[in-house]
C-alpha positions in Angstrom: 123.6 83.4 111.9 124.0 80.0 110.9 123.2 78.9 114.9 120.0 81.1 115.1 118.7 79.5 112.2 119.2 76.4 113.5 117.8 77.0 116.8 114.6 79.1 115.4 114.3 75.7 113.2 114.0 73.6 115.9 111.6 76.1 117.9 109.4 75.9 115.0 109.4 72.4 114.5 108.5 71.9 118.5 105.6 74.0 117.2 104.0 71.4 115.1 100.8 71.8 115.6 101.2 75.4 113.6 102.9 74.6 110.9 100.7 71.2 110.5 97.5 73.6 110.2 99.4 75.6 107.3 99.5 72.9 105.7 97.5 69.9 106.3 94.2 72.0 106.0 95.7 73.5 102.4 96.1 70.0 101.4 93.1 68.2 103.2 90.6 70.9 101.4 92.7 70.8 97.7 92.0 66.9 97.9 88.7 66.7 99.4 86.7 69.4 97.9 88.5 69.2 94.5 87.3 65.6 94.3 83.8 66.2 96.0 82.5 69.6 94.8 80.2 69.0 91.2 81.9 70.8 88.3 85.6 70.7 89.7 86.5 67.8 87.1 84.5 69.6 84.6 86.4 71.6 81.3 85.5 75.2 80.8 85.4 77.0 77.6 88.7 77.4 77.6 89.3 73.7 78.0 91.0 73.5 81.3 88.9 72.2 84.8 89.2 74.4 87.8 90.7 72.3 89.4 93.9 71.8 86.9 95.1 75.4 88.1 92.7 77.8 89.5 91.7 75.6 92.6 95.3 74.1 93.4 96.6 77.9 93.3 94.2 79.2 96.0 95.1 76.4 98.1 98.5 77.7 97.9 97.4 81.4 98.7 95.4 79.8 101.8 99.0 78.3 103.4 100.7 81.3 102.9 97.6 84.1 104.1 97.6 81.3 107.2 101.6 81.4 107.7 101.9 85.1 107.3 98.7 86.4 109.0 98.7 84.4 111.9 102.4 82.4 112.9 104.9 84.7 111.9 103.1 87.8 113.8 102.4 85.4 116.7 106.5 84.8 116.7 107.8 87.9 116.8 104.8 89.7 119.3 105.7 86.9 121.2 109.1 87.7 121.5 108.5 91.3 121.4 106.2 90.7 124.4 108.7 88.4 126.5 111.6 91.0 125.9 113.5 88.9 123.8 114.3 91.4 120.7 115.2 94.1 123.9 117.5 91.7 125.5 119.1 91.0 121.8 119.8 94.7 120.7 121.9 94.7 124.0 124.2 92.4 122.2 126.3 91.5 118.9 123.8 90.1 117.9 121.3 92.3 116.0 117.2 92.0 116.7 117.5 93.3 112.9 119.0 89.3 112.7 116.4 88.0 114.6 114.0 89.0 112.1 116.1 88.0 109.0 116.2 84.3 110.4 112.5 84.4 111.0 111.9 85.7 107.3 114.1 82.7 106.0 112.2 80.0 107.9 108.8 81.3 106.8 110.0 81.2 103.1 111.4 78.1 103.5 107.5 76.4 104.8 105.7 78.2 102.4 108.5 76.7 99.3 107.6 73.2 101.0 103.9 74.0 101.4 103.7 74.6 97.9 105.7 71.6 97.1 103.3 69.3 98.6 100.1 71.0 97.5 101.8 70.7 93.9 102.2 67.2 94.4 98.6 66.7 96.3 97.3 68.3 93.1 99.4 65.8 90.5 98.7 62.3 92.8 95.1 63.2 93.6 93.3 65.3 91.3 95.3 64.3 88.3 96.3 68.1 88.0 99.6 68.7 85.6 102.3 70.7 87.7 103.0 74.8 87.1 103.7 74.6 83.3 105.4 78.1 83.1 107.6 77.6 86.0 109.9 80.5 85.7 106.9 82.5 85.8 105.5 80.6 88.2 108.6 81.3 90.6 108.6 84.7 89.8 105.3 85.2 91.1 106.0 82.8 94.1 109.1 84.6 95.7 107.3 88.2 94.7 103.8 87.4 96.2 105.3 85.7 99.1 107.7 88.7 99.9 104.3 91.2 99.7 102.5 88.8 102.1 105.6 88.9 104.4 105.7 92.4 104.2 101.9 92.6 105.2 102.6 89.8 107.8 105.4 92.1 109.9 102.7 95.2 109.6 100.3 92.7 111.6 103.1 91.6 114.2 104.1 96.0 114.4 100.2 96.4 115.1 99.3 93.9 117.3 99.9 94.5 121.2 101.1 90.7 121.8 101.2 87.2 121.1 98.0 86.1 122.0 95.9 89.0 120.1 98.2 88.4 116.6 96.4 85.9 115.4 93.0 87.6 116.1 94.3 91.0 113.6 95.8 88.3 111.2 92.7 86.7 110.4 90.4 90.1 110.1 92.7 90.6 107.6 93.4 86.8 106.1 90.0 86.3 105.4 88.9 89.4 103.6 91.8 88.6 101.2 90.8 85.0 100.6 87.3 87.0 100.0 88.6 89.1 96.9 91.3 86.5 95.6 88.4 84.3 95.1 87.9 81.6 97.2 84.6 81.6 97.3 83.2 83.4 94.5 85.6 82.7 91.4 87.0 86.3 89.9 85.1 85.2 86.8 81.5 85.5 88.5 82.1 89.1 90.7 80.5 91.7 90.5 82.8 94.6 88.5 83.2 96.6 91.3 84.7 93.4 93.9 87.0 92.4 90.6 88.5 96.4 90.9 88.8 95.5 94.5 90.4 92.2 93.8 92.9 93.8 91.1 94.4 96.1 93.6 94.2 93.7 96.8 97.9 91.9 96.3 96.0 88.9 97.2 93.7 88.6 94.4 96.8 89.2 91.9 99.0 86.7 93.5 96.4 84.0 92.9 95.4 85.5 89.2 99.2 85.4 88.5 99.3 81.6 90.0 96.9 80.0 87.9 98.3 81.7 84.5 101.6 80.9 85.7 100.5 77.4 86.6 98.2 76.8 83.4 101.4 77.5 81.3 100.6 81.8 80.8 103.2 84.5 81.1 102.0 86.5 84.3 100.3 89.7 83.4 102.4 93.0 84.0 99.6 94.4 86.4 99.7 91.5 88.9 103.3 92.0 89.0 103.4 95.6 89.3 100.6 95.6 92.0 102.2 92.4 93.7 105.7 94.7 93.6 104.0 98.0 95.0 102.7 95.6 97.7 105.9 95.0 98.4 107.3 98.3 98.5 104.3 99.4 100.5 104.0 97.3 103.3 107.5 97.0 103.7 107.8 100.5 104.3 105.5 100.2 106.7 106.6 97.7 108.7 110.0 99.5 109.0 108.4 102.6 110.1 106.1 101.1 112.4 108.3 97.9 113.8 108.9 97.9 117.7 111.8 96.1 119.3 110.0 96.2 122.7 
Protein backbone atom coordinates (compact mmCIF):
# COMPACT_ATOMS: atom_id res chain seq x y z
CA UNK A 1 0.00 0.00 0.00
CA UNK A 2 2.56 2.13 1.29
CA UNK A 3 4.53 1.66 -2.45
CA UNK A 4 1.41 2.61 -4.49
CA UNK A 5 1.01 5.55 -2.72
CA UNK A 6 4.20 6.54 -3.33
CA UNK A 7 4.32 5.81 -6.78
CA UNK A 8 0.64 7.35 -7.57
CA UNK A 9 2.40 10.45 -5.67
CA UNK A 10 4.98 10.79 -7.91
CA UNK A 11 2.66 10.22 -11.06
CA UNK A 12 0.67 13.02 -9.83
CA UNK A 13 3.33 15.36 -9.16
CA UNK A 14 4.79 14.69 -12.97
CA UNK A 15 1.26 15.93 -13.70
CA UNK A 16 1.83 19.43 -12.56
CA UNK A 17 0.20 21.24 -14.78
CA UNK A 18 -3.22 19.63 -13.10
CA UNK A 19 -2.80 20.01 -9.96
CA UNK A 20 -1.25 23.72 -10.60
CA UNK A 21 -4.71 24.70 -12.19
CA UNK A 22 -6.54 23.41 -8.87
CA UNK A 23 -4.96 25.52 -7.34
CA UNK A 24 -3.22 28.43 -8.73
CA UNK A 25 -6.49 29.63 -10.40
CA UNK A 26 -8.43 29.19 -6.74
CA UNK A 27 -5.70 31.39 -5.34
CA UNK A 28 -4.99 33.83 -8.40
CA UNK A 29 -9.01 34.62 -8.50
CA UNK A 30 -9.29 34.81 -4.27
CA UNK A 31 -6.45 37.45 -4.46
CA UNK A 32 -7.23 39.30 -7.59
CA UNK A 33 -10.94 39.74 -7.61
CA UNK A 34 -11.19 39.97 -3.79
CA UNK A 35 -8.91 43.02 -3.94
CA UNK A 36 -10.33 44.40 -7.40
CA UNK A 37 -14.13 43.79 -7.31
CA UNK A 38 -16.07 47.21 -5.59
CA UNK A 39 -17.80 46.19 -2.35
CA UNK A 40 -15.48 43.08 -1.50
CA UNK A 41 -13.70 45.16 1.41
CA UNK A 42 -17.02 46.59 2.21
CA UNK A 43 -19.00 45.41 5.94
CA UNK A 44 -22.47 44.18 5.62
CA UNK A 45 -25.20 44.43 8.03
CA UNK A 46 -23.93 41.89 9.83
CA UNK A 47 -20.57 43.53 10.14
CA UNK A 48 -18.39 41.10 8.33
CA UNK A 49 -16.98 41.91 4.28
CA UNK A 50 -17.55 39.23 1.83
CA UNK A 51 -14.59 38.74 1.48
CA UNK A 52 -13.62 37.79 5.38
CA UNK A 53 -15.55 34.32 4.69
CA UNK A 54 -17.97 34.03 2.08
CA UNK A 55 -15.51 34.77 -0.92
CA UNK A 56 -12.41 32.82 0.56
CA UNK A 57 -14.90 29.65 1.06
CA UNK A 58 -16.08 29.52 -2.62
CA UNK A 59 -12.59 29.69 -3.65
CA UNK A 60 -12.19 26.58 -1.79
CA UNK A 61 -15.39 24.85 -3.26
CA UNK A 62 -13.85 25.97 -6.85
CA UNK A 63 -10.36 23.67 -6.03
CA UNK A 64 -12.20 20.91 -5.00
CA UNK A 65 -15.40 20.93 -7.80
CA UNK A 66 -11.96 21.33 -10.18
CA UNK A 67 -10.00 18.26 -8.43
CA UNK A 68 -13.05 16.03 -8.26
CA UNK A 69 -14.92 16.86 -11.50
CA UNK A 70 -12.19 16.83 -13.77
CA UNK A 71 -8.58 15.04 -12.43
CA UNK A 72 -9.69 12.32 -10.36
CA UNK A 73 -12.28 10.99 -13.22
CA UNK A 74 -9.60 11.68 -15.83
CA UNK A 75 -7.21 9.22 -13.52
CA UNK A 76 -9.07 6.37 -13.15
CA UNK A 77 -10.91 6.41 -16.94
CA UNK A 78 -7.55 6.66 -17.83
CA UNK A 79 -6.58 3.65 -16.25
CA UNK A 80 -9.78 1.98 -16.77
CA UNK A 81 -9.21 2.75 -20.53
CA UNK A 82 -5.42 1.55 -20.73
CA UNK A 83 -6.44 -1.84 -18.85
CA UNK A 84 -4.63 -1.09 -15.88
CA UNK A 85 -7.42 -1.83 -13.09
CA UNK A 86 -8.07 -5.32 -15.39
CA UNK A 87 -4.38 -6.14 -15.37
CA UNK A 88 -4.49 -5.34 -11.30
CA UNK A 89 -7.59 -7.56 -10.28
CA UNK A 90 -5.41 -10.44 -11.84
CA UNK A 91 -3.17 -9.92 -9.00
CA UNK A 92 -2.68 -9.46 -5.02
CA UNK A 93 -3.10 -6.52 -5.38
CA UNK A 94 -6.68 -5.27 -5.36
CA UNK A 95 -8.05 -2.57 -8.19
CA UNK A 96 -10.39 -1.92 -4.97
CA UNK A 97 -6.56 -0.59 -3.67
CA UNK A 98 -5.98 1.20 -6.55
CA UNK A 99 -8.86 3.39 -5.90
CA UNK A 100 -8.24 3.70 -2.02
CA UNK A 101 -4.71 5.28 -2.95
CA UNK A 102 -6.29 7.52 -5.50
CA UNK A 103 -8.92 8.75 -2.81
CA UNK A 104 -5.98 9.46 -0.33
CA UNK A 105 -3.99 11.54 -2.74
CA UNK A 106 -6.99 13.67 -3.75
CA UNK A 107 -7.80 14.41 -0.04
CA UNK A 108 -4.49 15.09 0.65
CA UNK A 109 -4.41 18.25 -2.50
CA UNK A 110 -7.57 19.45 -1.57
CA UNK A 111 -6.20 19.59 2.65
CA UNK A 112 -3.22 21.59 1.00
CA UNK A 113 -5.41 23.59 -1.46
CA UNK A 114 -7.26 24.79 1.31
CA UNK A 115 -4.22 25.52 3.36
CA UNK A 116 -2.89 27.89 0.92
CA UNK A 117 -6.20 29.59 -0.07
CA UNK A 118 -6.51 30.07 3.91
CA UNK A 119 -3.25 31.61 4.02
CA UNK A 120 -3.90 33.68 0.47
CA UNK A 121 -6.86 34.91 2.29
CA UNK A 122 -4.91 36.02 5.80
CA UNK A 123 -1.53 37.55 3.75
CA UNK A 124 -3.69 39.28 1.04
CA UNK A 125 -7.05 40.23 1.86
CA UNK A 126 -6.41 40.62 5.55
CA UNK A 127 -9.11 37.83 6.05
CA UNK A 128 -8.99 36.13 9.75
CA UNK A 129 -8.55 32.28 9.35
CA UNK A 130 -11.81 29.59 9.96
CA UNK A 131 -12.78 30.78 13.53
CA UNK A 132 -14.84 27.66 14.37
CA UNK A 133 -12.33 25.14 13.15
CA UNK A 134 -13.73 22.05 14.49
CA UNK A 135 -16.67 22.81 12.63
CA UNK A 136 -14.92 23.94 9.98
CA UNK A 137 -13.10 20.42 9.61
CA UNK A 138 -16.18 18.71 10.02
CA UNK A 139 -17.65 20.21 7.06
CA UNK A 140 -14.26 19.98 5.19
CA UNK A 141 -13.68 16.06 5.40
CA UNK A 142 -17.72 15.60 4.99
CA UNK A 143 -18.17 17.87 1.87
CA UNK A 144 -15.05 16.62 0.45
CA UNK A 145 -16.05 12.88 0.88
CA UNK A 146 -19.70 13.92 -1.06
CA UNK A 147 -17.74 15.59 -3.82
CA UNK A 148 -15.53 12.46 -4.04
CA UNK A 149 -18.34 10.38 -4.06
CA UNK A 150 -19.89 12.47 -6.99
CA UNK A 151 -16.34 12.60 -8.61
CA UNK A 152 -16.13 8.40 -8.95
CA UNK A 153 -19.97 8.62 -10.46
CA UNK A 154 -18.34 10.90 -13.21
CA UNK A 155 -15.20 8.57 -13.79
CA UNK A 156 -18.19 5.19 -13.67
CA UNK A 157 -20.01 7.40 -16.45
CA UNK A 158 -17.62 8.61 -18.67
CA UNK A 159 -16.34 6.25 -21.57
CA UNK A 160 -12.55 7.36 -21.12
CA UNK A 161 -9.90 9.66 -20.23
CA UNK A 162 -10.23 12.21 -22.69
CA UNK A 163 -14.18 12.68 -22.43
CA UNK A 164 -13.93 12.88 -18.19
CA UNK A 165 -13.18 16.15 -18.04
CA UNK A 166 -15.87 17.20 -20.58
CA UNK A 167 -18.95 15.34 -18.08
CA UNK A 168 -17.04 16.84 -15.09
CA UNK A 169 -17.39 20.31 -16.00
CA UNK A 170 -21.31 19.96 -17.24
CA UNK A 171 -21.61 19.16 -13.89
CA UNK A 172 -18.79 21.51 -12.05
CA UNK A 173 -20.17 24.47 -13.31
CA UNK A 174 -23.88 24.13 -12.55
CA UNK A 175 -22.80 23.50 -8.98
CA UNK A 176 -20.65 26.63 -8.72
CA UNK A 177 -23.98 28.14 -10.26
CA UNK A 178 -26.28 27.28 -7.15
CA UNK A 179 -23.40 27.42 -4.44
CA UNK A 180 -23.18 30.87 -5.42
CA UNK A 181 -20.44 32.04 -7.24
CA UNK A 182 -21.95 34.27 -9.15
CA UNK A 183 -25.06 35.30 -7.68
CA UNK A 184 -24.52 35.31 -3.76
CA UNK A 185 -27.32 32.84 -1.98
CA UNK A 186 -28.49 36.10 -0.32
CA UNK A 187 -29.74 37.78 -3.74
CA UNK A 188 -31.56 34.34 -5.54
CA UNK A 189 -34.52 34.01 -6.44
CA UNK A 190 -36.51 31.54 -3.72
CA UNK A 191 -36.93 28.90 -6.04
CA UNK A 192 -32.62 28.65 -7.11
CA UNK A 193 -31.99 28.98 -3.04
CA UNK A 194 -34.44 25.50 -2.78
CA UNK A 195 -32.24 24.36 -5.53
CA UNK A 196 -29.15 25.46 -3.79
CA UNK A 197 -30.27 23.82 -0.34
CA UNK A 198 -30.45 20.46 -1.75
CA UNK A 199 -27.44 20.68 -4.31
CA UNK A 200 -24.49 19.29 -1.78
CA UNK A 201 -22.58 22.06 -3.29
CA UNK A 202 -24.46 24.93 -2.25
CA UNK A 203 -24.49 23.53 1.51
CA UNK A 204 -20.87 22.78 1.55
CA UNK A 205 -20.09 26.38 0.86
CA UNK A 206 -23.09 27.76 3.23
CA UNK A 207 -21.58 25.45 5.90
CA UNK A 208 -17.84 26.99 5.02
CA UNK A 209 -18.50 30.46 5.50
CA UNK A 210 -20.44 29.91 9.07
CA UNK A 211 -17.90 27.56 9.93
CA UNK A 212 -15.27 30.01 8.77
CA UNK A 213 -16.97 33.26 10.28
CA UNK A 214 -16.88 31.55 13.72
CA UNK A 215 -20.88 29.76 13.36
CA UNK A 216 -21.75 26.14 14.33
CA UNK A 217 -22.69 24.60 10.84
CA UNK A 218 -26.45 24.23 10.46
CA UNK A 219 -27.88 20.61 10.92
CA UNK A 220 -29.34 20.71 7.23
CA UNK A 221 -26.11 21.34 5.47
CA UNK A 222 -24.76 18.53 7.23
CA UNK A 223 -27.57 16.22 6.82
CA UNK A 224 -27.87 17.04 2.98
CA UNK A 225 -23.94 17.11 2.75
CA UNK A 226 -24.12 13.35 4.56
CA UNK A 227 -27.04 12.01 2.20
CA UNK A 228 -24.68 13.26 -0.58
CA UNK A 229 -22.47 11.09 0.63
CA UNK A 230 -24.49 8.09 1.09
CA UNK A 231 -26.03 8.75 -2.32
CA UNK A 232 -23.41 9.00 -4.62
CA UNK A 233 -21.44 6.60 -2.97
CA UNK A 234 -23.87 4.06 -3.63
CA UNK A 235 -23.83 4.89 -6.91
CA UNK A 236 -20.55 4.79 -7.72
CA UNK A 237 -20.31 1.24 -6.25
CA UNK A 238 -23.14 0.08 -8.23
CA UNK A 239 -22.12 1.65 -11.30
CA UNK A 240 -18.01 1.44 -11.09
CA UNK A 241 -16.25 -0.60 -14.03
CA UNK A 242 -12.92 -2.22 -13.56
CA UNK A 243 -12.54 -2.39 -17.45
Amino acid sequence: MKKMLLVETKLYLRDWPSLAFTIALPVALLVVLGLTIPGMGEATDTGERYRDAQWPSLMVLLSLLTLVCSVLPAVLTTYREQGVLRRMSTTPVSPARMLAVQLVINLAIAVVATAILIGGAMMALDAAPPRQWPGFVLVFLLGTAALMAMGLVIAALAPNGKAAPGIGSLVMFPLMFVAGMWIPYQAMPEALRTVSDYSVAGPFAQALKDTWAGHAPEPLHLIVMAAGLVVFGGLAVRLFRWE
